[in-house]
VEXKOLZA-744487 format. One record per residue (C-alpha): x, y, z; residue number from 1. Coordinates in steps of 0.2 Angstrom, whole numbers, plus 5000, padded with zeros to 4 digits. Example, Ala and Ser with C-alpha at 12.3 -4.5 7.8 and 13.67 -1.06 7.14 Angstrom:
! residues 2
    X    Y    Z num
 5062 4978 5039   1
 5068 4995 5036   2
This chain:
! residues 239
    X    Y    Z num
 5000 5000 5000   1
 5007 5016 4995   2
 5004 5036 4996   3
 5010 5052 4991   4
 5020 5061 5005   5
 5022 5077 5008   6
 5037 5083 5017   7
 5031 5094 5030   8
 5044 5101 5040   9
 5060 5097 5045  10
 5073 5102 5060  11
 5088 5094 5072  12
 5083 5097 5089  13
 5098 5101 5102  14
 5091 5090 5116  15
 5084 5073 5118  16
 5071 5068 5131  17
 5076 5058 5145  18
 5073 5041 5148  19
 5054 5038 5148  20
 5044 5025 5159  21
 5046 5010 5148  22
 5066 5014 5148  23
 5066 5020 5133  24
 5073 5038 5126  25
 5064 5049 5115  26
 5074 5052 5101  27
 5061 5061 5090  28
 5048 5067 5094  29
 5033 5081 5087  30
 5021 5093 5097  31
 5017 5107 5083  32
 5017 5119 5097  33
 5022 5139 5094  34
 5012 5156 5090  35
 5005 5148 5074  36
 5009 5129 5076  37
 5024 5119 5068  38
 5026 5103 5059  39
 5046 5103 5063  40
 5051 5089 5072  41
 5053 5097 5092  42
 5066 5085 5096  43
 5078 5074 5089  44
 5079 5073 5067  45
 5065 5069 5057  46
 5052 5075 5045  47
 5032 5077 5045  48
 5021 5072 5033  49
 5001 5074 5025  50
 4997 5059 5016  51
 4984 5059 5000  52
 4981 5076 4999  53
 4974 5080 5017  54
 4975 5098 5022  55
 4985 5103 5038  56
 4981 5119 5050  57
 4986 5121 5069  58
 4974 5120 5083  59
 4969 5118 5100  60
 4984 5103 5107  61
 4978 5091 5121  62
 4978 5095 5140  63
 4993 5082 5143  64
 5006 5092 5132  65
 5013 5104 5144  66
 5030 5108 5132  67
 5021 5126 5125  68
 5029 5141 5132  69
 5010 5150 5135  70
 4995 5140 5135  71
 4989 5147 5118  72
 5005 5141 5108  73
 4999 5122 5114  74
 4994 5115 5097  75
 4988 5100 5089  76
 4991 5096 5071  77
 4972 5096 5063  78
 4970 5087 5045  79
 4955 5088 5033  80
 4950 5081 5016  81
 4949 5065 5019  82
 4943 5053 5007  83
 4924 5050 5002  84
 4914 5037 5009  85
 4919 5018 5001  86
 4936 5026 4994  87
 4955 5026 4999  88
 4954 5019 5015  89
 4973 5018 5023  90
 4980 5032 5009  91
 4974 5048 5019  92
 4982 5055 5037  93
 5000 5060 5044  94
 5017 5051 5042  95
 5031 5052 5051  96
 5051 5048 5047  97
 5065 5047 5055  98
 5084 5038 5058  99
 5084 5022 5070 100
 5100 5023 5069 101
 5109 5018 5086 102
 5092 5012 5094 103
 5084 4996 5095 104
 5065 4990 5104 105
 5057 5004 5095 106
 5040 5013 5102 107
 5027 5025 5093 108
 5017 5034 5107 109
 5004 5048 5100 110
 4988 5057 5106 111
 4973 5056 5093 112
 4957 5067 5090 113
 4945 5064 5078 114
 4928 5074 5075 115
 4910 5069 5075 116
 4911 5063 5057 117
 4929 5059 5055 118
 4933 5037 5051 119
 4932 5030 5069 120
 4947 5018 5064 121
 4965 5024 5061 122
 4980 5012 5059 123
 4999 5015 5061 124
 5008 5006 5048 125
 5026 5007 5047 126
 5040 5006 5032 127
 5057 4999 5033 128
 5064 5005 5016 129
 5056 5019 5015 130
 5043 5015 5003 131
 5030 5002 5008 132
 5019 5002 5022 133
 5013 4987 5032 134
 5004 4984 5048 135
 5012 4965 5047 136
 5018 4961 5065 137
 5008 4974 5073 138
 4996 4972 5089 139
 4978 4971 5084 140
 4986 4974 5066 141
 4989 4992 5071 142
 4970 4997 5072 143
 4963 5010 5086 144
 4946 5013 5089 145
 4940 5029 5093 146
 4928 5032 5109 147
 4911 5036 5102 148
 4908 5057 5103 149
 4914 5070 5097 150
 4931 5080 5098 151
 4938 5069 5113 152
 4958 5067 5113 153
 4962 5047 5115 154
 4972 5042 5129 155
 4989 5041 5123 156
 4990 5026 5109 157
 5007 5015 5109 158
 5013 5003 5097 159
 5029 4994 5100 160
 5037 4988 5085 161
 5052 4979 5096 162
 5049 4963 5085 163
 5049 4970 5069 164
 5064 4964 5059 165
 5073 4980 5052 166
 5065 4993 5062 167
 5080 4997 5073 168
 5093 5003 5067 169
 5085 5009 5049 170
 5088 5025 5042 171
 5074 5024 5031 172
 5063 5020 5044 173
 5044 5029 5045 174
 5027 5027 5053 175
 5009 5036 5047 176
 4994 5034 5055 177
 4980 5031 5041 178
 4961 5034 5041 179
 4954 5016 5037 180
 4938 5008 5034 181
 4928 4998 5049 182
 4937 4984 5050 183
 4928 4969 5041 184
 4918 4981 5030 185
 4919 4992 5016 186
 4916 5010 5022 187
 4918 5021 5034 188
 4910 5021 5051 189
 4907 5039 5060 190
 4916 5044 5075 191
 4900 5051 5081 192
 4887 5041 5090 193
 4873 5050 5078 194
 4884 5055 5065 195
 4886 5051 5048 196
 4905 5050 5041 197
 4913 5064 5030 198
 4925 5067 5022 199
 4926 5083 5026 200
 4928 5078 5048 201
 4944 5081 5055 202
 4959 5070 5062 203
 4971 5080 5075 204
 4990 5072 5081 205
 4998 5079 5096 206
 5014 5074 5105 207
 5020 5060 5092 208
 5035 5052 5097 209
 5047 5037 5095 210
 5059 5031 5107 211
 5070 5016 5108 212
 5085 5010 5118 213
 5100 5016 5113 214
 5112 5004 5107 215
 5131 5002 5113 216
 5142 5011 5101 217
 5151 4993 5096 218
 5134 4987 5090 219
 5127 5001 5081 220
 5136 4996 5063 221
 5133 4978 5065 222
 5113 4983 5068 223
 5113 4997 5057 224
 5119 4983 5041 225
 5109 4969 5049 226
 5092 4984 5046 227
 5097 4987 5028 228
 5099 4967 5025 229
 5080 4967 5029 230
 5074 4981 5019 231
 5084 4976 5006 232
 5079 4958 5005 233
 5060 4967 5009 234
 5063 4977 4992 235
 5067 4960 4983 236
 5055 4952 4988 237
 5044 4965 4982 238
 5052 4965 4964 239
């Protein structure tokens, strides 16, 4: 499954977060937070992207990001045009990029708001050669559910891509987070308990991060070649 991405925004950070509760360090991580909202990455190396054509603006970013300088510059990053009902499920939402290089047992945390008439179903798929995406390997094959309601922030989604082969230390490595049909169906099922979906609902990221644990300096060619092994032998297989 492919998509058009659009490269976003772009930035090395000078710090990296400290270790986080699963022991793990944030290496790169986004909270479109400033006067007007930013797609550059916040910290670490990487790149943001709209996939399919979606439009991107800033808004309102959830209560648990508290990195913003003054309340108002906390922002989310909102997308639009999403596809019609019955079309392009998994080619429409945001996409994420970055070097593993140096880290291994991989984790994608986000926080994820969708409007009344937005899909209910979203799914990370990831890429390991930088060109196709798969959910193979994934919990629950990637898929979050949405609360029913309207314009609700998700508590903090999680995958952990530890045992995907080629994912640590990957230069091509890259998530995105996809508007999908209902699972087992063929369109689109509302976000809103009463609502009908649209294309024109809304999808809104805040605090996207990967982390992973960095790897002793010894190790880190041996994984980095042992990664673009995997994505090449991906890439042949694909051929």
């Amino acid at each position: 499954m492919r998509a058009v991405l659009t490269v976003v925004g772009v930035v090395v950070a000078a710090v990296v977060c400290a270790n986080s509760a699963q022991g793990g360090m944030v290496f790169c991580a986004w909270n479109f937070n400033g006067p007007k909202g930013t797609s550059q990455a916040a910290t670490g190396a990487g790149v943001a992207m709209t996939l399919g054509g979606v439009s991107s603006t800033f808004s309102t970013g959830c209560a648990a990001d508290d990195g913003a300088t003054v309340p108002a510059e906390n922002k989310g990053w909102n997308l639009a045009a999403f596809a019609a009902q019955g079309t392009a499920s998994g080619e429409r939402g945001s996409g994420y990029a970055t070097s593993t290089a140096g880290y291994e047992s991989v984790v994608v945390t986000w926080y994820e708001r969708h409007s009344a008439s937005s899909s209910r179903f979203t799914q990370l798929q990831y890429t390991i050669d930088g060109t196709s995406f798969t959910s193979e390997g994934l919990s629950e094959n990637g898929i979050f559910e949405a609360t029913l309601g309207a314009d609700v922030w998700q508590a903090q989604r999680r995958v952990d891509l530890s045992t995907i082969a080629g994912v640590a230390g990957n230069s091509k490595f890259a998530v995105r987070m996809v508007s999908i049909f209902a699972p087992g169906t063929s369109a689109y099922a509302a976000t809103g308990a009463t609502a009908n979906y649209s294309g024109a609902g809304t999808l809104r990221f805040d605090l996207v991060r990967v982390e992973g644990v960095a790897v002793p300096a010894p190790a880190v060619a041996a994984l980095g070649a042992a990664g673009l092994a995997v994505a090449a032998a991906g890439s042949r297989k694909r051929e």
